[in-house]
N, CA, C and O atoms as a Maestro MAE file, in Angstrom:
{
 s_m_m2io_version
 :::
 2.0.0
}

f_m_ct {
 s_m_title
 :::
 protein
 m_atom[320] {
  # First column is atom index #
  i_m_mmod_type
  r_m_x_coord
  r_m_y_coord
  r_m_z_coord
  i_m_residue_number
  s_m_chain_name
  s_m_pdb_residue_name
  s_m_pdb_atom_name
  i_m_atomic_number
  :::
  1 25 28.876 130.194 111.714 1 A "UNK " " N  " 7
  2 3 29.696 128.990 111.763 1 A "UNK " " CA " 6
  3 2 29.239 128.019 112.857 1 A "UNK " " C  " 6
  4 15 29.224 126.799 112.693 1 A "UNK " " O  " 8
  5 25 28.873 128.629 113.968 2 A "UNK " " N  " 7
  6 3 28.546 127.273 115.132 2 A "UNK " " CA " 6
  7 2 27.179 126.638 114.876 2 A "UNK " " C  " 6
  8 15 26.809 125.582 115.390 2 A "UNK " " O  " 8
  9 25 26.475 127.378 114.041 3 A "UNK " " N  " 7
  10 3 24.875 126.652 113.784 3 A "UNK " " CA " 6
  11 2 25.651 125.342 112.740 3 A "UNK " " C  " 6
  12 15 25.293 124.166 112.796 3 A "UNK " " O  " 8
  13 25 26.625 125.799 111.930 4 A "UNK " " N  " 7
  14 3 26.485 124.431 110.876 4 A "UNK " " CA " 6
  15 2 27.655 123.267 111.657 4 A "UNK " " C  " 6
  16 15 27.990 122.226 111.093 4 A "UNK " " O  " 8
  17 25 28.170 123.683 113.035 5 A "UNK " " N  " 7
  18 3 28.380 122.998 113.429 5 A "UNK " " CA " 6
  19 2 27.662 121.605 114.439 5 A "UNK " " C  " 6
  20 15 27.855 120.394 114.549 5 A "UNK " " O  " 8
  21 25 26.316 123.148 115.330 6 A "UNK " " N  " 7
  22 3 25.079 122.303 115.083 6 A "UNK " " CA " 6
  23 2 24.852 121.188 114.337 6 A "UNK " " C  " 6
  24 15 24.748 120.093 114.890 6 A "UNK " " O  " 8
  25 25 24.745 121.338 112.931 7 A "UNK " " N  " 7
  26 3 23.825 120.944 111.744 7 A "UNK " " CA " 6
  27 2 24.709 119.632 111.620 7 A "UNK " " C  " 6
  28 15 24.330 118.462 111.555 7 A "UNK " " O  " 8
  29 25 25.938 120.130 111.607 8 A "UNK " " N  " 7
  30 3 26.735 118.393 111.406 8 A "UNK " " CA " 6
  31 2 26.496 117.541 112.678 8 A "UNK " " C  " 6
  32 15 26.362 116.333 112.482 8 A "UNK " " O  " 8
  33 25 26.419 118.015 114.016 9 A "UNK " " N  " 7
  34 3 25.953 117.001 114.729 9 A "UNK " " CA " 6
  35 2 24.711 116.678 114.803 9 A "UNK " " C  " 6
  36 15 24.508 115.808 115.650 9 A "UNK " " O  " 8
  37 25 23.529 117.142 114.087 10 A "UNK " " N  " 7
  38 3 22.046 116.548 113.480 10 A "UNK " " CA " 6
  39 2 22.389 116.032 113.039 10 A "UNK " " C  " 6
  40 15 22.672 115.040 113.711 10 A "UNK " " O  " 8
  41 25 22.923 115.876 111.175 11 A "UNK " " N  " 7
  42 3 23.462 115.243 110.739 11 A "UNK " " CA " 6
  43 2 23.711 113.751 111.274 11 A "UNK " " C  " 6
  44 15 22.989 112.806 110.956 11 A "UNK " " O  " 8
  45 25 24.394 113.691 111.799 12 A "UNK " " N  " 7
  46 3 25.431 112.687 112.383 12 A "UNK " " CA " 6
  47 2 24.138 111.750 113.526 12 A "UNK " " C  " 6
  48 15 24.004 110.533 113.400 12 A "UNK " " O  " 8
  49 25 23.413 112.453 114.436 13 A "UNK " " N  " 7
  50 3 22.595 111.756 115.005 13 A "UNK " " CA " 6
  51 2 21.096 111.215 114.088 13 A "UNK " " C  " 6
  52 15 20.391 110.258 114.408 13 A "UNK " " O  " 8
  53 25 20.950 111.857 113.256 14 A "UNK " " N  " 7
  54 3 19.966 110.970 112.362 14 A "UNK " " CA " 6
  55 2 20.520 109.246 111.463 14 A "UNK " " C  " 6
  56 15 19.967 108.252 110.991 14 A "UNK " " O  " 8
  57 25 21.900 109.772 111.657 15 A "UNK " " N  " 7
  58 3 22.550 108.548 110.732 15 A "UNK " " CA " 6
  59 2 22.372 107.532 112.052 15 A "UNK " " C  " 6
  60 15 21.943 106.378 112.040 15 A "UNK " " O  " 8
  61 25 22.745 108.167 112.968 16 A "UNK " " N  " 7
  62 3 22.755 107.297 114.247 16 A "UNK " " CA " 6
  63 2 21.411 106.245 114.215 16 A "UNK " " C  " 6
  64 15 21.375 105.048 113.932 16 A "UNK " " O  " 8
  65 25 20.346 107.156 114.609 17 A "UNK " " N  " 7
  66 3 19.100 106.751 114.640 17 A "UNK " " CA " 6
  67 2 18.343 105.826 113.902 17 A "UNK " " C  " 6
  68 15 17.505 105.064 114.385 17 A "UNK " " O  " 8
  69 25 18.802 105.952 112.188 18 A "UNK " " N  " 7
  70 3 18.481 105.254 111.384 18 A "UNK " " CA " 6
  71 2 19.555 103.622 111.415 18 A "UNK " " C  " 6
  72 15 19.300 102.433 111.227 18 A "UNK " " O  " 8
  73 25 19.952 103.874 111.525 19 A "UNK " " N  " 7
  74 3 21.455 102.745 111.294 19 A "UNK " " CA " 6
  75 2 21.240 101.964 112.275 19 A "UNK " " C  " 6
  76 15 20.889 100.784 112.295 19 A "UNK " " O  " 8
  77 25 21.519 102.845 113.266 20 A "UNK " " N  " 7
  78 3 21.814 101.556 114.854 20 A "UNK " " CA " 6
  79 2 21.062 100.493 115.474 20 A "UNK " " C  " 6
  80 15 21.359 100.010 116.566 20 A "UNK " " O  " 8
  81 25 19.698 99.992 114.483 21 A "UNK " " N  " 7
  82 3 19.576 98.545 114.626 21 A "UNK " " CA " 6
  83 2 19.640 97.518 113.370 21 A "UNK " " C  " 6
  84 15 19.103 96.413 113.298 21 A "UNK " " O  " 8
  85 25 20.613 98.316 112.190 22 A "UNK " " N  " 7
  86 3 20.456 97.585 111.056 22 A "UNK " " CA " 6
  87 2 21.712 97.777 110.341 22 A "UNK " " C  " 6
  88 15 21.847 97.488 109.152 22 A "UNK " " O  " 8
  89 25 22.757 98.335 111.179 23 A "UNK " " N  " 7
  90 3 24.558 98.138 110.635 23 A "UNK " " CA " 6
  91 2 25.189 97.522 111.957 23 A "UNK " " C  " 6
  92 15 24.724 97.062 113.000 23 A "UNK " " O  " 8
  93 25 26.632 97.749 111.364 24 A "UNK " " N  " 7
  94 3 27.319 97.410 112.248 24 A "UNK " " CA " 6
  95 2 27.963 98.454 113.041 24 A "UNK " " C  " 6
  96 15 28.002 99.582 112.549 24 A "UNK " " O  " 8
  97 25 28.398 98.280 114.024 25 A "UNK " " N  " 7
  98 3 29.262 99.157 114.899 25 A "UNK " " CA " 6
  99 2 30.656 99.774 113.661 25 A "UNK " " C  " 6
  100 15 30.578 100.988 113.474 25 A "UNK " " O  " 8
  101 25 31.367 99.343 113.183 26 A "UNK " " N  " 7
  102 3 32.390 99.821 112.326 26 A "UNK " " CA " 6
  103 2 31.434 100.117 111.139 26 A "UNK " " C  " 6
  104 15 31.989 101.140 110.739 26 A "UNK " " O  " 8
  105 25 30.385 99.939 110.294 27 A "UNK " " N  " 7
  106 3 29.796 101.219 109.247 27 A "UNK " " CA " 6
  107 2 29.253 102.109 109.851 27 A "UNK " " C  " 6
  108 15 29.419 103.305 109.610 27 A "UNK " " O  " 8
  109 25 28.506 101.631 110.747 28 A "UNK " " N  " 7
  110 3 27.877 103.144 111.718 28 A "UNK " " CA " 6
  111 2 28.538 104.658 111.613 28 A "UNK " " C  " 6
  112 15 28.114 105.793 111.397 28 A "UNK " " O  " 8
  113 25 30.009 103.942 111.928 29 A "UNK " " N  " 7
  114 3 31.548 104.923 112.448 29 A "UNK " " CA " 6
  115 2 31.615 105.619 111.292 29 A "UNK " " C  " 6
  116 15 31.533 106.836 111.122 29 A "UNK " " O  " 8
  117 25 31.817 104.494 110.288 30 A "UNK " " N  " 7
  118 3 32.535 104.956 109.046 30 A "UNK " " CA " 6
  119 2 31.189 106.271 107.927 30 A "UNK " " C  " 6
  120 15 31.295 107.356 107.355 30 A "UNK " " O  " 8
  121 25 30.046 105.210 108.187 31 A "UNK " " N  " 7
  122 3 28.888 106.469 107.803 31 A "UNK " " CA " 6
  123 2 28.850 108.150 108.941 31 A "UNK " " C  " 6
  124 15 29.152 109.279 108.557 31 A "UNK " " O  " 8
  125 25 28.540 107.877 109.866 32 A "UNK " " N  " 7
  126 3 29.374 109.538 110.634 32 A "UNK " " CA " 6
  127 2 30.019 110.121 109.890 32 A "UNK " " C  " 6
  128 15 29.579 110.951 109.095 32 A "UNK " " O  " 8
  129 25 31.986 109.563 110.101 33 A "UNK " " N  " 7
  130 3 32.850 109.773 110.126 33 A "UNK " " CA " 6
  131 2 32.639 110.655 108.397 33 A "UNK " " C  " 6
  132 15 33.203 111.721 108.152 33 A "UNK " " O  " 8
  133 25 31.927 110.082 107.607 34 A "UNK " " N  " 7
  134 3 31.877 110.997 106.345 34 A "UNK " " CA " 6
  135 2 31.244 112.334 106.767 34 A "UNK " " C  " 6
  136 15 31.740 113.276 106.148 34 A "UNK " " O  " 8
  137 25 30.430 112.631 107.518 35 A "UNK " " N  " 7
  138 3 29.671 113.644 107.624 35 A "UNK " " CA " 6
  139 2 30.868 114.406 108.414 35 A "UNK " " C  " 6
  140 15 31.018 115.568 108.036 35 A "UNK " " O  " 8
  141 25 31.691 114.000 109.372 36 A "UNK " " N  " 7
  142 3 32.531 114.426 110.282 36 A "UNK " " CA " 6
  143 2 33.575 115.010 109.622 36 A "UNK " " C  " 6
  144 15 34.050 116.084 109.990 36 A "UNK " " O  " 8
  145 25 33.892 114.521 108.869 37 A "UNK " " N  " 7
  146 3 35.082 114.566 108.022 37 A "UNK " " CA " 6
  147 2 34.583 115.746 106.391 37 A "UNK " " C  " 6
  148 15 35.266 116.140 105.445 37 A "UNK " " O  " 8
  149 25 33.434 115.910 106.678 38 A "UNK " " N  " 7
  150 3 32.897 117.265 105.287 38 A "UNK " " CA " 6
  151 2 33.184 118.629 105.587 38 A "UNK " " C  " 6
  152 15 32.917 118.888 106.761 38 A "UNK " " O  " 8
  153 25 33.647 119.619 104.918 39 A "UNK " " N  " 7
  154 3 34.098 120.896 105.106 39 A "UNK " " CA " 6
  155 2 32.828 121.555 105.739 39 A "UNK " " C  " 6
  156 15 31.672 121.331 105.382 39 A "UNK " " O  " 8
  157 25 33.174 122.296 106.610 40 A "UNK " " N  " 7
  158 3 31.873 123.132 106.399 40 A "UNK " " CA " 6
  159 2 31.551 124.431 105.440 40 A "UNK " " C  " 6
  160 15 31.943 125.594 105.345 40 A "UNK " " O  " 8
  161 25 30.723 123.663 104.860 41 A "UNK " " N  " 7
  162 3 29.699 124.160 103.823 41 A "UNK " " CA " 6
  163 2 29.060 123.909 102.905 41 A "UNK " " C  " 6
  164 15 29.642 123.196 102.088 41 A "UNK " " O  " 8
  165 25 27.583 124.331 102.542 42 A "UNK " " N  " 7
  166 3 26.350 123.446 102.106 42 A "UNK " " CA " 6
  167 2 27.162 122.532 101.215 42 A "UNK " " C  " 6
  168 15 27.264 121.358 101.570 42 A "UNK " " O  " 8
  169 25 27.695 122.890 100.208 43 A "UNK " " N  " 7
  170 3 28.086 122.229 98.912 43 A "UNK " " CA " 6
  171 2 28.744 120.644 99.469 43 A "UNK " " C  " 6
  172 15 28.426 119.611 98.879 43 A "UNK " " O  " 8
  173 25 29.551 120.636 100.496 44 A "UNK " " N  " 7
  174 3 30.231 119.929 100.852 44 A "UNK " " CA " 6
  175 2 29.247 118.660 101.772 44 A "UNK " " C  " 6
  176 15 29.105 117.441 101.858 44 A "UNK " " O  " 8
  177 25 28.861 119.638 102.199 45 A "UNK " " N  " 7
  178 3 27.396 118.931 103.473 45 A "UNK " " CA " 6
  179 2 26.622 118.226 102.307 45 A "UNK " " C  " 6
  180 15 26.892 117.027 102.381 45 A "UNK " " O  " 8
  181 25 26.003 118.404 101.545 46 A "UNK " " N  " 7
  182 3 25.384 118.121 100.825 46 A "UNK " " CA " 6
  183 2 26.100 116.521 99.624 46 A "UNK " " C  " 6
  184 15 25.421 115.563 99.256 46 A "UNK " " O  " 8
  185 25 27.516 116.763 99.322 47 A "UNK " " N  " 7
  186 3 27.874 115.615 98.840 47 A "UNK " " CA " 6
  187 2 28.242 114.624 100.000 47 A "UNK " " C  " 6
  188 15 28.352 113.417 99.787 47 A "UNK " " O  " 8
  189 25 28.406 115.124 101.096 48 A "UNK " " N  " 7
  190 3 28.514 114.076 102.289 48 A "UNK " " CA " 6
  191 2 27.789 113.178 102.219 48 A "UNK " " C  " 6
  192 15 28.098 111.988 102.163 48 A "UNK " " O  " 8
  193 25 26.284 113.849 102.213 49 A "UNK " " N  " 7
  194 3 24.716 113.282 102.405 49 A "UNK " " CA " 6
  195 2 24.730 111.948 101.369 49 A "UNK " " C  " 6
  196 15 24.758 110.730 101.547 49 A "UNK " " O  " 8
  197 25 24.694 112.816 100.219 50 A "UNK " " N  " 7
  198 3 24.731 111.799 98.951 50 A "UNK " " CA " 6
  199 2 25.840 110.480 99.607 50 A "UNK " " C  " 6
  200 15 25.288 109.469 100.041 50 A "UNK " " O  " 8
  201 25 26.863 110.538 99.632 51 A "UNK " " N  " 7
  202 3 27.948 109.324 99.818 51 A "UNK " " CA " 6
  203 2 27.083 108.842 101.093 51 A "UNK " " C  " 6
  204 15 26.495 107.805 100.787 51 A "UNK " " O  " 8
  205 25 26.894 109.112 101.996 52 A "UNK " " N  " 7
  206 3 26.334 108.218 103.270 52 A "UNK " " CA " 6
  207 2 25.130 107.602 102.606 52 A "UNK " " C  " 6
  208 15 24.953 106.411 102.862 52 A "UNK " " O  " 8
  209 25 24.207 108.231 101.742 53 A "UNK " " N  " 7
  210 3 22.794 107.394 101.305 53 A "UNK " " CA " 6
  211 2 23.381 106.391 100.150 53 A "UNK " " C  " 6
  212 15 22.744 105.349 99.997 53 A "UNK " " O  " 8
  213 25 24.566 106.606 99.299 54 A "UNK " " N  " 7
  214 3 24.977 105.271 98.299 54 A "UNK " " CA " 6
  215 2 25.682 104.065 99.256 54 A "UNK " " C  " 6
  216 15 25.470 102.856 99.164 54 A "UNK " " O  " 8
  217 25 26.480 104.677 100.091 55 A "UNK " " N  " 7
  218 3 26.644 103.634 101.355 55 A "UNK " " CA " 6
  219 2 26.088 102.667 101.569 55 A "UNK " " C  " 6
  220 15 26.373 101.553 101.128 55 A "UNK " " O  " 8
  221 25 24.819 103.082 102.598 56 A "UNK " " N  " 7
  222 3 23.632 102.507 103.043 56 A "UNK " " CA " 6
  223 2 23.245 101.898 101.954 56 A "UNK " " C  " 6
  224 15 23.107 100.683 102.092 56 A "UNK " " O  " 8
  225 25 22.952 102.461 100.588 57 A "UNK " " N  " 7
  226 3 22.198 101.690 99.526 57 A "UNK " " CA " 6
  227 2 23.279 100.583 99.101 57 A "UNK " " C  " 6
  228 15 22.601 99.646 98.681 57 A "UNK " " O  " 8
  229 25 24.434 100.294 99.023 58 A "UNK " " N  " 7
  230 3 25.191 99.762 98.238 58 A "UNK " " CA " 6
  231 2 25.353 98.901 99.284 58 A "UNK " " C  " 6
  232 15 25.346 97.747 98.856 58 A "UNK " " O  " 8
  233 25 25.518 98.963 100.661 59 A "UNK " " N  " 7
  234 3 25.856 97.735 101.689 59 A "UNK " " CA " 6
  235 2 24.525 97.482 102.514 59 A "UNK " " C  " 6
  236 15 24.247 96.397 103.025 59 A "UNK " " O  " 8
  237 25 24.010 98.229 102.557 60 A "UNK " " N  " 7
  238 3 22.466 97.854 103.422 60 A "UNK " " CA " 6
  239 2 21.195 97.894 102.936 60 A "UNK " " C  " 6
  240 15 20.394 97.307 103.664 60 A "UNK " " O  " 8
  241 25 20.807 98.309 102.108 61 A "UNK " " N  " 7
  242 3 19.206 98.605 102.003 61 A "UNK " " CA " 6
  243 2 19.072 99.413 100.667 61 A "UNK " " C  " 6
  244 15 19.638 100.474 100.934 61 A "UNK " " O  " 8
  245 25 18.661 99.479 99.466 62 A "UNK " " N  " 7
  246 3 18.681 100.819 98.905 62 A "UNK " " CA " 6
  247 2 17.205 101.565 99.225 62 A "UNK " " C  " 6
  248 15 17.121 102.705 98.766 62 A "UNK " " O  " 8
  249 25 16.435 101.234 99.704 63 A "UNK " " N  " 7
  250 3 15.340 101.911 100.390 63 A "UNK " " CA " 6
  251 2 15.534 103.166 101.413 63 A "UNK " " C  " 6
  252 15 15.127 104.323 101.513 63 A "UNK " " O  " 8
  253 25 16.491 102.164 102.195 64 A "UNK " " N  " 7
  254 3 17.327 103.148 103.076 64 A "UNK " " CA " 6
  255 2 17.934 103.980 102.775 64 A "UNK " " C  " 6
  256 15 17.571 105.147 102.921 64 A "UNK " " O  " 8
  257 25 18.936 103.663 102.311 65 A "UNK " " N  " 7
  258 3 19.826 104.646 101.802 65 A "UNK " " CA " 6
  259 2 19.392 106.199 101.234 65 A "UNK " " C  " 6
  260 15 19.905 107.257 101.600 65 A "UNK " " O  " 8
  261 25 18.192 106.012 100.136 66 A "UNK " " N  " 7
  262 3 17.260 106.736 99.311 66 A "UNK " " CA " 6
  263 2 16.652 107.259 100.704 66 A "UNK " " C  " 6
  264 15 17.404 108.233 100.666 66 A "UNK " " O  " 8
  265 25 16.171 107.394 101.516 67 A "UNK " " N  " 7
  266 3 15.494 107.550 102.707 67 A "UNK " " CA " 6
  267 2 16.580 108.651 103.457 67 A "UNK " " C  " 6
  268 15 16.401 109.868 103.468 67 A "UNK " " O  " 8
  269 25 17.582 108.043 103.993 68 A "UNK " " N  " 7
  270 3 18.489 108.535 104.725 68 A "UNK " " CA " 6
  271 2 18.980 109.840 103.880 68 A "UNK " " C  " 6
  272 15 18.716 110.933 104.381 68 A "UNK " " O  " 8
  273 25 19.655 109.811 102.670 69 A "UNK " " N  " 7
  274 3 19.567 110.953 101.645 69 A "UNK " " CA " 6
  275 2 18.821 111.702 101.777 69 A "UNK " " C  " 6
  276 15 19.093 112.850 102.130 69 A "UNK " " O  " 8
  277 25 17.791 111.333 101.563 70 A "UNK " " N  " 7
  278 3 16.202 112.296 101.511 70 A "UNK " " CA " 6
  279 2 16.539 113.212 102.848 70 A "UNK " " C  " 6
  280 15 16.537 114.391 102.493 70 A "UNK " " O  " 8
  281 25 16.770 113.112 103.979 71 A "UNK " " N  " 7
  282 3 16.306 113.478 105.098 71 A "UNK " " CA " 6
  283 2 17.544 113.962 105.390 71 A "UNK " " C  " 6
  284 15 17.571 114.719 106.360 71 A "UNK " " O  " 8
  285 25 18.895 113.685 104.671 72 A "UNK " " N  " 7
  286 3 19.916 114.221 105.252 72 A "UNK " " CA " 6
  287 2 20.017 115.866 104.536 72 A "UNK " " C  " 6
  288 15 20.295 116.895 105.152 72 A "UNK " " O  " 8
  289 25 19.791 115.772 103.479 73 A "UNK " " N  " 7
  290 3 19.712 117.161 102.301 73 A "UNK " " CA " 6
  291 2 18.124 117.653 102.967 73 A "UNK " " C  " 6
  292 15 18.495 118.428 103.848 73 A "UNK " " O  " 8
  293 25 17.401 117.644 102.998 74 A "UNK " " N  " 7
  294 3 16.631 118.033 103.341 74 A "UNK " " CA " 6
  295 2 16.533 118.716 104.782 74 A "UNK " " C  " 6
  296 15 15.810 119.691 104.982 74 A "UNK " " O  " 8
  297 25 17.331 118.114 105.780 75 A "UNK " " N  " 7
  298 3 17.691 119.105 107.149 75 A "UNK " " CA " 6
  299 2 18.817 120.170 106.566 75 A "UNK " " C  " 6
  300 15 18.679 121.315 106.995 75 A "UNK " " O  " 8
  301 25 19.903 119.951 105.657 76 A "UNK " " N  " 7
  302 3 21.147 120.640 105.443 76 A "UNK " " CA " 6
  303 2 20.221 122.193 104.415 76 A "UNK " " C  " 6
  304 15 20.429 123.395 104.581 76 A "UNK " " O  " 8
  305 25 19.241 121.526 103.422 77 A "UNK " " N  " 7
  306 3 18.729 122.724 102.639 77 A "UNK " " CA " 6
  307 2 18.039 123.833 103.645 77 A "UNK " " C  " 6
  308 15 17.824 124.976 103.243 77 A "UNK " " O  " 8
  309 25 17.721 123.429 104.927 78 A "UNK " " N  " 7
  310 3 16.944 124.318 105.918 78 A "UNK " " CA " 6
  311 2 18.016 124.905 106.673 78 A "UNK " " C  " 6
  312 15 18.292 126.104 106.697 78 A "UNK " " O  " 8
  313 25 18.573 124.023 107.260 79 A "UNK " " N  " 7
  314 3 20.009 124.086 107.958 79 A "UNK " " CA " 6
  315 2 20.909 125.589 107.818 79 A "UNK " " C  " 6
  316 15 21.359 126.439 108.587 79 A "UNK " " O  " 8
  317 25 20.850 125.264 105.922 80 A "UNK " " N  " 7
  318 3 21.855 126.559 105.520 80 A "UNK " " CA " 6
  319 2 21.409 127.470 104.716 80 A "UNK " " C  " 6
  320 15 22.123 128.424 104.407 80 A "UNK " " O  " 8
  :::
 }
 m_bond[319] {
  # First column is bond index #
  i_m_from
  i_m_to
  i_m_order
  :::
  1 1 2 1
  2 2 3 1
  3 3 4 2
  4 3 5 1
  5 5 6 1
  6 6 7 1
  7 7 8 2
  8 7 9 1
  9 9 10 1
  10 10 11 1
  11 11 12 2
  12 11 13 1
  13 13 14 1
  14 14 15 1
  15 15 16 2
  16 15 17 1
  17 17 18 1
  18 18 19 1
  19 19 20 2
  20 19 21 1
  21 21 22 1
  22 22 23 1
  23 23 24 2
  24 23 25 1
  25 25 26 1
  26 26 27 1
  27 27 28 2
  28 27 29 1
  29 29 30 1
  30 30 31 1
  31 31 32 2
  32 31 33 1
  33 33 34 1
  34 34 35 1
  35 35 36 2
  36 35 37 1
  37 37 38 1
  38 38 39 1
  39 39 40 2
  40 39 41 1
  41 41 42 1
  42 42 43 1
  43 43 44 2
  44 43 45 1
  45 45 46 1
  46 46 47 1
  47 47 48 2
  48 47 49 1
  49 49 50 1
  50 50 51 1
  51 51 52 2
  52 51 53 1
  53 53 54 1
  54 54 55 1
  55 55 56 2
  56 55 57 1
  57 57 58 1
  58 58 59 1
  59 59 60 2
  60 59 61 1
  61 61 62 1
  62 62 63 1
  63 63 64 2
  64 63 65 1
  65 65 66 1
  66 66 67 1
  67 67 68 2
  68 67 69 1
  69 69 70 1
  70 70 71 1
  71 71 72 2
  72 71 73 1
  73 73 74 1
  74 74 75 1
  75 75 76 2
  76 75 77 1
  77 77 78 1
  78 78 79 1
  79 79 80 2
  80 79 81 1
  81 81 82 1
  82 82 83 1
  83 83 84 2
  84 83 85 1
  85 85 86 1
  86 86 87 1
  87 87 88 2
  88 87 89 1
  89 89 90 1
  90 90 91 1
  91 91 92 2
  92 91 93 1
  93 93 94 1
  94 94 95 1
  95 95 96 2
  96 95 97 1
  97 97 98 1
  98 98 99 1
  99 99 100 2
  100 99 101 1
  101 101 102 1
  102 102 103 1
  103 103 104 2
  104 103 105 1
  105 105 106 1
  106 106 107 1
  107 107 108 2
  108 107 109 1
  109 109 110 1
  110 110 111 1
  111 111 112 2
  112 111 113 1
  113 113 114 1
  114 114 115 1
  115 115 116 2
  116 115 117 1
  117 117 118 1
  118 118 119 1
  119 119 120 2
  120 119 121 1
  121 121 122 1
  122 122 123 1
  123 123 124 2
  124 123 125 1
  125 125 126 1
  126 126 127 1
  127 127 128 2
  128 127 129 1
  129 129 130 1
  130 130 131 1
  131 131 132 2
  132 131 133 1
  133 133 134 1
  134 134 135 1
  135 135 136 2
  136 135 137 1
  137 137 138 1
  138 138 139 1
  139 139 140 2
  140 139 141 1
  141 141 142 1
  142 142 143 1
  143 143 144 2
  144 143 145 1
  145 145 146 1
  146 146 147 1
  147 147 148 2
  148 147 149 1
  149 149 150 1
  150 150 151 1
  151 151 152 2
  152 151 153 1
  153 153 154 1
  154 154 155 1
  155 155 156 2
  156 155 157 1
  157 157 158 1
  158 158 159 1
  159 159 160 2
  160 159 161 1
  161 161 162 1
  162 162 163 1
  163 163 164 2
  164 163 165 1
  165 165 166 1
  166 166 167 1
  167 167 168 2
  168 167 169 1
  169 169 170 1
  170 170 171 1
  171 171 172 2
  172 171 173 1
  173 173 174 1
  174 174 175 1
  175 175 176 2
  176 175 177 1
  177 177 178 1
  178 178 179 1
  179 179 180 2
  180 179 181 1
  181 181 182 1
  182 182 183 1
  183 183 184 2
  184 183 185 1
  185 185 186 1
  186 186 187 1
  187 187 188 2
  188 187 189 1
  189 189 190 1
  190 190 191 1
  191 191 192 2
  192 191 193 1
  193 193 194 1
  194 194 195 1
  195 195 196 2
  196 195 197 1
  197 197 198 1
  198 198 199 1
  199 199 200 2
  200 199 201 1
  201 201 202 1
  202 202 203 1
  203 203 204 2
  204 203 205 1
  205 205 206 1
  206 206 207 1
  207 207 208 2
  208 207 209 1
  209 209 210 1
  210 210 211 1
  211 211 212 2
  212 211 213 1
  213 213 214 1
  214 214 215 1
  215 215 216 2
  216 215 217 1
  217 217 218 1
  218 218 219 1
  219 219 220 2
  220 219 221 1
  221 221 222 1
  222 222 223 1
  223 223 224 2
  224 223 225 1
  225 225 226 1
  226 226 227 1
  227 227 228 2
  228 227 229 1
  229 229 230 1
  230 230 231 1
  231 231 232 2
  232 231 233 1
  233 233 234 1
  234 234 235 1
  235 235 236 2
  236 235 237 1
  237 237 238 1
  238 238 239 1
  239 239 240 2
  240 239 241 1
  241 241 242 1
  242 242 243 1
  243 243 244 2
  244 243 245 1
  245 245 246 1
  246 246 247 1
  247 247 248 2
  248 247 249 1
  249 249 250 1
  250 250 251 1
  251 251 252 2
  252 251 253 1
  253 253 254 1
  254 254 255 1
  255 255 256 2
  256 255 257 1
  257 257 258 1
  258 258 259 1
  259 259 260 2
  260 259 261 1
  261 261 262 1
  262 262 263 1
  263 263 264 2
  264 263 265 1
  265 265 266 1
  266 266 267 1
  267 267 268 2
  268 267 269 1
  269 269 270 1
  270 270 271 1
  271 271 272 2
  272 271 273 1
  273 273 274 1
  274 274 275 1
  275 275 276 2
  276 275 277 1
  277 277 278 1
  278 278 279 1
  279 279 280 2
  280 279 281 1
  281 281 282 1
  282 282 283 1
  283 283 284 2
  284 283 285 1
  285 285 286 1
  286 286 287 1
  287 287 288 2
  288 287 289 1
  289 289 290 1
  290 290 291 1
  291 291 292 2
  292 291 293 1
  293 293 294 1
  294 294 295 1
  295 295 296 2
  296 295 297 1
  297 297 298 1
  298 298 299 1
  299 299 300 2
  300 299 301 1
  301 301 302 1
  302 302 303 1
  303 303 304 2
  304 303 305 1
  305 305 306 1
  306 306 307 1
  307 307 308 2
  308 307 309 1
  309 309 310 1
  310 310 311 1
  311 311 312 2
  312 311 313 1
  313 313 314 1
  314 314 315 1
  315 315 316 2
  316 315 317 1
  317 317 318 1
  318 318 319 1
  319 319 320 2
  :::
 }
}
């Protein structure tokens, strides 16, 4: 249990990383806050991912978004 608690705060700092010179301070929150707010466990982690990358694609970038996805399932498939 404390590694995938780990994993949600990776999670959460990659969204950081990617985002924080190309959102705003309130989507930033609100993209987290989905990952923050996912049960723990893969299944759940994993539709988090998805909703934060249609996010990004639907209000910012769909490059991004597709990107951010990619990399969010892809730490969670190792992760767990």
């Amino acid at each position: 249990m404390p590694e995938t608690l780990v994993l949600k705060e990776e999670l959460k700092t990659v969204i950081r990383q990617k985002l924080v010179d190309v959102a705003s301070a309130i989507f930033l929150a609100r993209a987290v806050d989905v990952i923050e707010k996912a049960r723990i466990s893969r299944e759940a982690l994993l539709e988090a991912a998805a909703k934060v990358g249609k996010m990004v694609s639907l209000f910012l970038n769909k490059d991004l978004g597709k990107e951010i996805a990619v990399e969010l399932v892809a730490r969670i498939e190792k992760g767990t």
